[in-house]
PAZAPA-4460 file (N, C-alpha, C; in steps of 0.05 Angstrom, whole numbers, plus 32768, in hexadecimal, padded with zeros to 4 digits):
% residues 182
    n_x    n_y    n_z   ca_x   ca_y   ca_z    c_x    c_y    c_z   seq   type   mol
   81D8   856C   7DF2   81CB   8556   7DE5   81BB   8547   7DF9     1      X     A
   81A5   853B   7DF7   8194   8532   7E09   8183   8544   7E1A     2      X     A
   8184   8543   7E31   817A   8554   7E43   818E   8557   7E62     3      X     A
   8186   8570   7E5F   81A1   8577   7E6F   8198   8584   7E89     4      X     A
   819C   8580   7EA4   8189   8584   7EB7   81A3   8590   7ED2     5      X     A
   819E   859C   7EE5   81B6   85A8   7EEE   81AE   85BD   7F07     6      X     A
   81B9   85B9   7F23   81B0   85C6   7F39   81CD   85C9   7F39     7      X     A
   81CD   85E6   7F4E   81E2   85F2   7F54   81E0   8604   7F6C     8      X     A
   81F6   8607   7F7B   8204   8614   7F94   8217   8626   7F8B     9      X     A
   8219   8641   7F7A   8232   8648   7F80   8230   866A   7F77    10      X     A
   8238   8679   7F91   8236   868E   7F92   8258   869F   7F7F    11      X     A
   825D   86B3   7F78   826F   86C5   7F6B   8286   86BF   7F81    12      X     A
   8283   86C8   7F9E   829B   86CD   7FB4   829C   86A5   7FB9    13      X     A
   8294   8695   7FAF   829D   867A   7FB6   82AF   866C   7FA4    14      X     A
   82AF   867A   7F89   82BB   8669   7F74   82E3   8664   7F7D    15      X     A
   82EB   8670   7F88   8309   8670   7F90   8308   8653   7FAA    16      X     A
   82F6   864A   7FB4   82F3   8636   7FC8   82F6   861E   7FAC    17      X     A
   8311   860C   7FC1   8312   85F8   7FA9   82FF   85E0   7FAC    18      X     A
   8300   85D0   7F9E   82ED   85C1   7F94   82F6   85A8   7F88    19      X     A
   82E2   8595   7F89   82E0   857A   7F7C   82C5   856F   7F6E    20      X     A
   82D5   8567   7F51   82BE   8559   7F47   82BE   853F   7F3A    21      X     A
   82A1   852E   7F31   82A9   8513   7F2C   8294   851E   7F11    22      X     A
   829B   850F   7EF9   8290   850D   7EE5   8291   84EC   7EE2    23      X     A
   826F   84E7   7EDB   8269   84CB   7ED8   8261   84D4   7EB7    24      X     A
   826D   84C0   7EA9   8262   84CA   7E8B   8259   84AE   7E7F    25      X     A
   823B   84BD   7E7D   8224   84A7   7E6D   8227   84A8   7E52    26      X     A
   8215   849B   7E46   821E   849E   7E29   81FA   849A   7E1A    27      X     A
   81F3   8484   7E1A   81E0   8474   7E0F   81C5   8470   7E22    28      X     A
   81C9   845E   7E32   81BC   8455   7E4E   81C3   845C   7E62    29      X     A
   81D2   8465   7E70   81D9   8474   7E84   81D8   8496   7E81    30      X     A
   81CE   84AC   7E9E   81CE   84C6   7E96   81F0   84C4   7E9F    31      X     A
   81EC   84E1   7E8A   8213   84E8   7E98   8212   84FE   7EB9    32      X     A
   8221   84FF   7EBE   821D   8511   7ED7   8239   851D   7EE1    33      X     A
   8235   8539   7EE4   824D   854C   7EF9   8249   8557   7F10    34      X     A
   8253   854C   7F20   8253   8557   7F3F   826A   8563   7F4C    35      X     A
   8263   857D   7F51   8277   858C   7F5C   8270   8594   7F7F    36      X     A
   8289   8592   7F87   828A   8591   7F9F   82A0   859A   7FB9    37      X     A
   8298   85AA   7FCC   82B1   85B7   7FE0   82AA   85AD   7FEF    38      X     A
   82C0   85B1   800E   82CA   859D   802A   82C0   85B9   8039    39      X     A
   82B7   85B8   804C   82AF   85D0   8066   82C1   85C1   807A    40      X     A
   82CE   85C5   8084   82D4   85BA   80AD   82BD   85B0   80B7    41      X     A
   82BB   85A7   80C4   82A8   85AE   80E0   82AA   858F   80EB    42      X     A
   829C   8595   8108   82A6   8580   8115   8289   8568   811C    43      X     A
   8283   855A   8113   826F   8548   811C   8262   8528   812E    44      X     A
   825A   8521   8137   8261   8511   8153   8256   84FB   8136    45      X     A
   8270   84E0   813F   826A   84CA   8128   8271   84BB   813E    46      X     A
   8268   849D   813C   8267   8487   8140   828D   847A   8138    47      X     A
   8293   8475   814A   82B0   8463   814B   82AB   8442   814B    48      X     A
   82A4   8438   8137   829E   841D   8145   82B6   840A   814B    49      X     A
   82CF   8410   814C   82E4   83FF   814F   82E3   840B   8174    50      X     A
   82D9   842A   817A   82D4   842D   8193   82C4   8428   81AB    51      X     A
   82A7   8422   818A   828B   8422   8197   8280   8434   81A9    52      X     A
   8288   844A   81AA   8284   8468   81B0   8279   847E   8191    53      X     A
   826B   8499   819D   8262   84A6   8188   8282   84BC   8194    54      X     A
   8291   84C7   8184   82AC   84D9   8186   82A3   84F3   8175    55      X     A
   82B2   8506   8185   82B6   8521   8169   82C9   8519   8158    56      X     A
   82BD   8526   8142   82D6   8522   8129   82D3   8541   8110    57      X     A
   82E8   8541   810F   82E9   855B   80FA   82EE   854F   80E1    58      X     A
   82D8   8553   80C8   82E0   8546   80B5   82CB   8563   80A5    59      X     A
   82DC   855D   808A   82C9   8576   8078   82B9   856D   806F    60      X     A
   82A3   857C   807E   8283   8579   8067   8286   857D   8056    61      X     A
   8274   856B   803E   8278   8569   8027   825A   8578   8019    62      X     A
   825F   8594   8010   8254   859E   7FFD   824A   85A0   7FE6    63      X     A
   8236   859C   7FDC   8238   8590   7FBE   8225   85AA   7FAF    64      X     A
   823C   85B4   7F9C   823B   85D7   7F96   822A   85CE   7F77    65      X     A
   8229   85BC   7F69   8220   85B9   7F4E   8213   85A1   7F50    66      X     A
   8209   859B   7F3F   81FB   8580   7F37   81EE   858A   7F19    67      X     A
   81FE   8571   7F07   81F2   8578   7EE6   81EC   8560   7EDF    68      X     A
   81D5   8557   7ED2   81D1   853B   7EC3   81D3   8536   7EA6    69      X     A
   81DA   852C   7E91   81D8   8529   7E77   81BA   8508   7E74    70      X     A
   81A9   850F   7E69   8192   84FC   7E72   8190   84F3   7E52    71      X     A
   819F   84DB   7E45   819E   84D1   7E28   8182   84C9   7E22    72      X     A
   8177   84CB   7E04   8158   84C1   7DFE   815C   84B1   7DEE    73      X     A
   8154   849C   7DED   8158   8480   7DD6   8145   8488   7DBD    74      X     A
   8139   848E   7DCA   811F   8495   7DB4   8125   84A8   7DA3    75      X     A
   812D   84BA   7DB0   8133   84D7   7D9D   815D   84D3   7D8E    76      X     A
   8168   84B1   7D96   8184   84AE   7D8F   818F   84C8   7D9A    77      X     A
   818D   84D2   7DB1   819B   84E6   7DC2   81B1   84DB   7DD7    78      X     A
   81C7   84DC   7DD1   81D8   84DA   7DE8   81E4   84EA   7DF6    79      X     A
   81F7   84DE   7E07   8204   84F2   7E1E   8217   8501   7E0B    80      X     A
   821A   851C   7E12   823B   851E   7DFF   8247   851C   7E16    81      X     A
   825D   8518   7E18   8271   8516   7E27   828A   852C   7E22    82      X     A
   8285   8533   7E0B   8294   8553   7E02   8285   8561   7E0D    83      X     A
   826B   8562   7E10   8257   857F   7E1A   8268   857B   7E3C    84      X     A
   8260   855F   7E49   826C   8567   7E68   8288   856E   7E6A    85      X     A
   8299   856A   7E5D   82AE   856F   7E5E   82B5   858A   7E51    86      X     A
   829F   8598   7E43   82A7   85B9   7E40   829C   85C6   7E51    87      X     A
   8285   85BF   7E5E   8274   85C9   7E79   8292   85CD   7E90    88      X     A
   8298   85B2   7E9C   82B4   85B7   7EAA   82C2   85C9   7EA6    89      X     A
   82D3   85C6   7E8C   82DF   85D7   7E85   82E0   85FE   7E89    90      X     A
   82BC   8601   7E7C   82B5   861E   7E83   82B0   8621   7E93    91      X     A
   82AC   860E   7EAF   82A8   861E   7EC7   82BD   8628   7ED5    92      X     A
   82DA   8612   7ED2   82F2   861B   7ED6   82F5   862E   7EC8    93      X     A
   82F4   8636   7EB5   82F6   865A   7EA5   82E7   8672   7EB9    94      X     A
   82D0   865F   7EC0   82BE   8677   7ED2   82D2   867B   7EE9    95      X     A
   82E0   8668   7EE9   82F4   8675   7F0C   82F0   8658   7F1D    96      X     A
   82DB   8645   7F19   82D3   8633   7F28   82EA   8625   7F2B    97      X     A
   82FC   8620   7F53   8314   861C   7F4E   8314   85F5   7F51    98      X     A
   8311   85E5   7F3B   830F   85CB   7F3C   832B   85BB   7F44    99      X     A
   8332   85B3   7F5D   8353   85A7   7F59   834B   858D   7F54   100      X     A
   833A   857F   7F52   833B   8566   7F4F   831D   8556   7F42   101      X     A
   831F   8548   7F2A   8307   8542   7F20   8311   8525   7F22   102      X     A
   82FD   8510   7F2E   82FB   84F6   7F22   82EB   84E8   7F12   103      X     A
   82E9   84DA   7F00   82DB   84CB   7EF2   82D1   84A9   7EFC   104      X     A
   82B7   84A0   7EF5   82BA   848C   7EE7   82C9   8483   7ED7   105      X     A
   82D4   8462   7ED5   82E8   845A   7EC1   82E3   845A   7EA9   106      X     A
   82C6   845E   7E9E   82BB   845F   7E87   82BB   8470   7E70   107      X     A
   82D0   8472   7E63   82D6   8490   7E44   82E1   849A   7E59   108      X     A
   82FC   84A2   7E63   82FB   84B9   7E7D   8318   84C3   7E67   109      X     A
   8324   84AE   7E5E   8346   84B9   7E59   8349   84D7   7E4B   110      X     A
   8336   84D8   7E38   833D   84EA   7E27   833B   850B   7E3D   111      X     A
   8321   8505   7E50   831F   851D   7E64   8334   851B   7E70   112      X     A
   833D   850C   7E7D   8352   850E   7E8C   836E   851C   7E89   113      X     A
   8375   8514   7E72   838E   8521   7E5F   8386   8540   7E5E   114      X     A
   836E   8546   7E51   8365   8562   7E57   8367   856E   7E6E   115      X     A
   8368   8565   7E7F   8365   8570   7E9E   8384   8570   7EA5   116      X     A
   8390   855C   7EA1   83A8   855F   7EAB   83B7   8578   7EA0   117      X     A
   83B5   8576   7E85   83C4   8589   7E74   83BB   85A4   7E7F   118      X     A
   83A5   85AB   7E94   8395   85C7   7E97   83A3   85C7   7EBE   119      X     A
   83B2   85B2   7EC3   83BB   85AC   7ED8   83AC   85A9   7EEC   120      X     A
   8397   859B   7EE7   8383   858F   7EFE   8385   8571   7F01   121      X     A
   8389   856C   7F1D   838D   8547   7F21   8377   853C   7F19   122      X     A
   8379   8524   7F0A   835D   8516   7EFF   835F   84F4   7F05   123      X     A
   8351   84EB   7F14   8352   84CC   7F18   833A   84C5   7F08   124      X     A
   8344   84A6   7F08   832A   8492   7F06   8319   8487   7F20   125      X     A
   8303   848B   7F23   82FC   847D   7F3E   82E0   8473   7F3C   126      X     A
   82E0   8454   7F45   82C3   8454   7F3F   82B5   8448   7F59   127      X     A
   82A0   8452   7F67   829D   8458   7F85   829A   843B   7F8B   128      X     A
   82A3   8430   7FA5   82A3   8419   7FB0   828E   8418   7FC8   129      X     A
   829C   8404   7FDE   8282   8407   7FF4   828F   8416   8006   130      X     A
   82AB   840F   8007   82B5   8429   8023   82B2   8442   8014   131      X     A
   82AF   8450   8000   8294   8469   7FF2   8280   846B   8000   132      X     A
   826D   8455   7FFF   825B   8459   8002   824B   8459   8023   133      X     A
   8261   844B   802E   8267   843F   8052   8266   8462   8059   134      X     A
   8283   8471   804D   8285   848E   805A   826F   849E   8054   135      X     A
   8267   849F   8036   8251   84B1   802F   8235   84A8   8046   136      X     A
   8228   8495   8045   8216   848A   8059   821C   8499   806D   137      X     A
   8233   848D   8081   823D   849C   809D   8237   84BC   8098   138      X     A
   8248   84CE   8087   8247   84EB   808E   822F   84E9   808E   139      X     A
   8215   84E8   8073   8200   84EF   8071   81F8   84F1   8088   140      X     A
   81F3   84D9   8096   81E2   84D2   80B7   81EB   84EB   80C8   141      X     A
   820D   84E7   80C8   8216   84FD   80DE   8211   8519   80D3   142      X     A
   8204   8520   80BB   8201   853D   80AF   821B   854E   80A4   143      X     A
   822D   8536   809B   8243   8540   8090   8242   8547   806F   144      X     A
   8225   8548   8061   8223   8545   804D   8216   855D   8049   145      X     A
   8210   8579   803A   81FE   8587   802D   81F9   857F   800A   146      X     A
   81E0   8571   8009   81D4   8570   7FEB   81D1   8587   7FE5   147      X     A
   81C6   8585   7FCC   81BA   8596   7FBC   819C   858B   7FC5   148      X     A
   8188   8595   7FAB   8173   858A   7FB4   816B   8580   7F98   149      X     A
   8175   856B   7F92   8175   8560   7F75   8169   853C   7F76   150      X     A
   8154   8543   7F73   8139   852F   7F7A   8144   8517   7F74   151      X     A
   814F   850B   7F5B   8157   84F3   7F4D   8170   84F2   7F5C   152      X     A
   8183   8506   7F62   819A   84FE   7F73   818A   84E7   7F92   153      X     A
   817C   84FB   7F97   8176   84F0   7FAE   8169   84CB   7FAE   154      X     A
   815B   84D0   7F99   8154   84B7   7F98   8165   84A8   7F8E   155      X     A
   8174   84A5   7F82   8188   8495   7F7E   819E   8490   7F97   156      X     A
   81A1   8498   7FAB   81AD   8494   7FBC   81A0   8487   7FD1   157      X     A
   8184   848B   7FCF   8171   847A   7FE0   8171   8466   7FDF   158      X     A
   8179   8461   7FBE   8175   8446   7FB1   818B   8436   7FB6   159      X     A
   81A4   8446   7FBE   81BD   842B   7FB8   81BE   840E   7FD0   160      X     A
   81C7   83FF   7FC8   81C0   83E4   7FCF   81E1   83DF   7FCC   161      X     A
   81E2   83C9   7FE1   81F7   83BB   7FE2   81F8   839D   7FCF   162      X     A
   81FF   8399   7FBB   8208   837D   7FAF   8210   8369   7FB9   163      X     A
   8209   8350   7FC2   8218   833B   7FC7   822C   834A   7FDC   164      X     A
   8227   835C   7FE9   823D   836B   8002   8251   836F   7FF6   165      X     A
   8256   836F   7FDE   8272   8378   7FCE   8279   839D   7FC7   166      X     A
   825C   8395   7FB5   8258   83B9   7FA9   823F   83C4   7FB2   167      X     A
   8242   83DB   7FAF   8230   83ED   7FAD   821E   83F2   7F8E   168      X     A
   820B   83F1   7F8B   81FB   83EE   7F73   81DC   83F9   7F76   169      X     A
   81D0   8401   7F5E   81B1   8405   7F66   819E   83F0   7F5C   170      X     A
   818B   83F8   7F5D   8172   83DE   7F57   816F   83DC   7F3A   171      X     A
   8164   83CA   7F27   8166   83BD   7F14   815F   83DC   7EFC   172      X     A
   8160   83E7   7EF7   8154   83FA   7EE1   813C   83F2   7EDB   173      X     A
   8133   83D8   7ED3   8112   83D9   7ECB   8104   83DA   7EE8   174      X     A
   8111   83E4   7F02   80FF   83E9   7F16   810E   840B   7F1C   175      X     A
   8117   8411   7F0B   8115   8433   7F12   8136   8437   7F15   176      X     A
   8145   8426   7F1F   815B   8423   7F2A   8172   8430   7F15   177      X     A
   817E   8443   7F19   819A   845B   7F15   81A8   8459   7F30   178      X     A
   81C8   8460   7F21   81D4   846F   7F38   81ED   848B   7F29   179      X     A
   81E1   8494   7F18   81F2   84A4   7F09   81FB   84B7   7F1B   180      X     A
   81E2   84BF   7F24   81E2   84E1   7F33   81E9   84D9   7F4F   181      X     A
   81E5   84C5   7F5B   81ED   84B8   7F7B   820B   84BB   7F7C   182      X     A
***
Protein backbone atom coordinates (compact mmCIF):
# COMPACT_ATOMS: atom_id res chain seq x y z
CA UNK A 1 0.00 0.00 0.00
CA UNK A 2 1.60 3.34 -0.82
CA UNK A 3 4.89 3.10 -2.27
CA UNK A 4 7.24 0.87 -1.33
CA UNK A 5 10.97 1.54 -1.98
CA UNK A 6 13.87 -0.91 -0.69
CA UNK A 7 17.86 -1.44 -1.08
CA UNK A 8 19.50 -4.46 -0.07
CA UNK A 9 22.82 -6.41 0.92
CA UNK A 10 22.22 -10.00 1.07
CA UNK A 11 23.85 -12.76 -0.60
CA UNK A 12 22.33 -16.91 -0.29
CA UNK A 13 25.83 -18.05 1.91
CA UNK A 14 25.01 -14.80 4.39
CA UNK A 15 21.51 -15.46 5.46
CA UNK A 16 22.64 -17.88 8.63
CA UNK A 17 24.82 -14.60 9.97
CA UNK A 18 22.51 -13.25 12.68
CA UNK A 19 21.04 -10.11 12.57
CA UNK A 20 19.17 -7.08 13.87
CA UNK A 21 16.36 -5.10 12.95
CA UNK A 22 14.36 -1.88 13.85
CA UNK A 23 10.97 -1.36 12.38
CA UNK A 24 9.73 2.35 12.58
CA UNK A 25 6.03 2.11 11.60
CA UNK A 26 4.41 5.14 9.83
CA UNK A 27 1.04 5.25 9.23
CA UNK A 28 -0.44 8.61 7.70
CA UNK A 29 2.41 11.30 7.74
CA UNK A 30 5.27 9.56 8.55
CA UNK A 31 7.06 6.76 5.92
CA UNK A 32 7.27 3.37 7.69
CA UNK A 33 10.74 1.84 7.54
CA UNK A 34 12.84 -1.67 8.07
CA UNK A 35 16.38 -1.84 8.66
CA UNK A 36 18.23 -4.86 8.84
CA UNK A 37 21.45 -5.21 10.10
CA UNK A 38 24.87 -7.41 11.17
CA UNK A 39 28.09 -6.69 13.63
CA UNK A 40 31.65 -7.48 11.66
CA UNK A 41 34.77 -7.30 14.43
CA UNK A 42 37.26 -5.15 13.49
CA UNK A 43 39.36 -2.92 15.24
CA UNK A 44 39.32 0.99 14.73
CA UNK A 45 41.44 3.93 16.26
CA UNK A 46 38.54 6.16 18.24
CA UNK A 47 39.00 9.08 20.28
CA UNK A 48 38.88 8.41 24.32
CA UNK A 49 37.90 11.69 25.53
CA UNK A 50 37.82 10.82 29.29
CA UNK A 51 41.68 9.92 27.99
CA UNK A 52 42.03 12.56 25.42
CA UNK A 53 44.00 10.13 23.35
CA UNK A 54 42.85 8.48 19.85
CA UNK A 55 43.06 4.21 21.32
CA UNK A 56 42.37 0.88 19.40
CA UNK A 57 39.14 -0.52 20.04
CA UNK A 58 37.42 -3.64 18.69
CA UNK A 59 33.84 -2.96 18.30
CA UNK A 60 31.48 -4.60 15.40
CA UNK A 61 30.97 -2.72 12.38
CA UNK A 62 27.72 -2.15 11.81
CA UNK A 63 26.39 -3.48 8.48
CA UNK A 64 23.24 -2.49 7.15
CA UNK A 65 22.06 -5.65 4.87
CA UNK A 66 18.32 -4.14 3.98
CA UNK A 67 16.72 -0.88 3.91
CA UNK A 68 12.74 -0.83 2.98
CA UNK A 69 10.49 2.32 3.11
CA UNK A 70 6.60 2.36 3.20
CA UNK A 71 6.10 6.20 1.62
CA UNK A 72 2.00 7.07 2.65
CA UNK A 73 0.07 9.52 -0.07
CA UNK A 74 -2.57 11.81 1.41
CA UNK A 75 -3.79 12.49 -1.80
CA UNK A 76 -4.31 9.10 -3.10
CA UNK A 77 -5.70 8.24 1.20
CA UNK A 78 -2.72 5.65 0.97
CA UNK A 79 -1.21 4.56 4.13
CA UNK A 80 1.48 2.66 5.67
CA UNK A 81 0.25 -0.95 6.30
CA UNK A 82 1.91 -2.01 9.10
CA UNK A 83 0.65 -5.67 8.39
CA UNK A 84 2.52 -5.48 4.91
CA UNK A 85 5.97 -4.64 7.17
CA UNK A 86 5.34 -6.95 9.49
CA UNK A 87 4.68 -9.89 6.78
CA UNK A 88 7.85 -8.64 4.84
CA UNK A 89 9.78 -9.52 8.39
CA UNK A 90 8.15 -12.30 8.85
CA UNK A 91 9.00 -13.86 5.14
CA UNK A 92 12.34 -13.04 5.21
CA UNK A 93 12.75 -15.03 8.42
CA UNK A 94 11.04 -17.99 6.29
CA UNK A 95 13.75 -17.16 3.66
CA UNK A 96 16.33 -18.30 6.41
CA UNK A 97 17.14 -14.52 7.24
CA UNK A 98 18.51 -15.32 10.88
CA UNK A 99 16.75 -12.11 12.80
CA UNK A 100 17.51 -12.52 16.83
CA UNK A 101 16.40 -9.26 17.63
CA UNK A 102 13.96 -6.63 16.14
CA UNK A 103 13.29 -3.23 17.88
CA UNK A 104 10.59 -0.86 17.37
CA UNK A 105 9.50 2.54 17.75
CA UNK A 106 6.94 2.85 20.67
CA UNK A 107 4.35 3.64 18.20
CA UNK A 108 1.48 0.49 17.23
CA UNK A 109 4.59 -1.89 18.03
CA UNK A 110 2.54 -4.36 20.70
CA UNK A 111 0.68 -6.33 18.47
CA UNK A 112 4.30 -7.09 16.39
CA UNK A 113 5.89 -7.76 19.23
CA UNK A 114 3.68 -10.59 20.67
CA UNK A 115 4.15 -11.97 17.09
CA UNK A 116 7.74 -12.07 17.38
CA UNK A 117 7.97 -13.32 20.68
CA UNK A 118 5.61 -16.18 20.01
CA UNK A 119 8.19 -16.99 16.72
CA UNK A 120 10.93 -16.65 19.61
CA UNK A 121 12.65 -13.59 18.59
CA UNK A 122 13.56 -10.82 21.35
CA UNK A 123 11.54 -7.64 20.55
CA UNK A 124 11.98 -4.25 22.45
CA UNK A 125 10.65 -0.88 22.36
CA UNK A 126 13.35 1.71 21.62
CA UNK A 127 13.16 5.05 20.53
CA UNK A 128 16.74 6.45 19.59
CA UNK A 129 18.15 9.06 22.01
CA UNK A 130 21.38 11.18 21.85
CA UNK A 131 23.80 8.64 23.36
CA UNK A 132 22.24 6.77 19.75
CA UNK A 133 23.07 9.20 18.07
CA UNK A 134 26.66 10.39 20.09
CA UNK A 135 27.76 6.40 19.08
CA UNK A 136 26.27 6.31 15.62
CA UNK A 137 28.10 9.88 14.73
CA UNK A 138 31.47 8.47 16.46
CA UNK A 139 31.56 4.95 14.44
CA UNK A 140 30.44 6.72 11.23
CA UNK A 141 33.66 9.19 11.52
CA UNK A 142 35.82 6.20 12.69
CA UNK A 143 34.31 3.99 9.60
CA UNK A 144 32.57 1.71 11.86
CA UNK A 145 29.49 2.05 9.80
CA UNK A 146 28.76 0.32 6.16
CA UNK A 147 25.48 2.06 4.49
CA UNK A 148 23.72 1.04 1.93
CA UNK A 149 23.44 3.55 -0.64
CA UNK A 150 19.92 4.80 0.05
CA UNK A 151 19.86 8.54 -0.88
CA UNK A 152 16.92 9.74 1.60
CA UNK A 153 18.61 7.52 4.30
CA UNK A 154 21.50 9.53 3.83
CA UNK A 155 19.94 12.70 3.91
CA UNK A 156 18.07 12.27 6.72
CA UNK A 157 20.97 11.60 8.82
CA UNK A 158 22.69 14.68 7.46
CA UNK A 159 19.80 16.31 8.70
CA UNK A 160 19.58 15.26 12.39
CA UNK A 161 19.94 18.14 14.81
CA UNK A 162 20.18 18.26 18.33
CA UNK A 163 17.00 19.84 20.28
CA UNK A 164 17.36 22.15 23.05
CA UNK A 165 20.62 19.51 23.70
CA UNK A 166 18.01 17.09 24.95
CA UNK A 167 17.05 15.05 21.71
CA UNK A 168 17.93 14.22 18.68
CA UNK A 169 15.31 15.37 15.96
CA UNK A 170 15.22 16.60 12.23
CA UNK A 171 14.31 19.93 10.72
CA UNK A 172 10.72 21.17 10.53
CA UNK A 173 8.97 18.97 7.62
CA UNK A 174 7.80 22.07 5.71
CA UNK A 175 11.70 22.52 5.19
CA UNK A 176 12.22 18.90 3.89
CA UNK A 177 12.93 17.59 7.37
CA UNK A 178 12.28 13.37 8.10
CA UNK A 179 14.01 11.07 10.16
CA UNK A 180 12.19 7.77 9.39
CA UNK A 181 14.93 6.11 7.44
CA UNK A 182 17.94 7.84 9.71
Amino acid sequence: VGNTLFNFRLRGQDLAVPRVAHLDAGLVRDRGSLVVAHGVPVKLKMFDPEAGEVKDVVVNMVVEDLVITWQPDKKKNLQVSINNMETILFDLMKLGLRIKHVSYDHWNSASAMESLARRGVKATQHTINTDDYKLLRNLIYAGGVMLLNHSLQRKELEQLQFKNGKRVDHPPEEDGGSKDVA
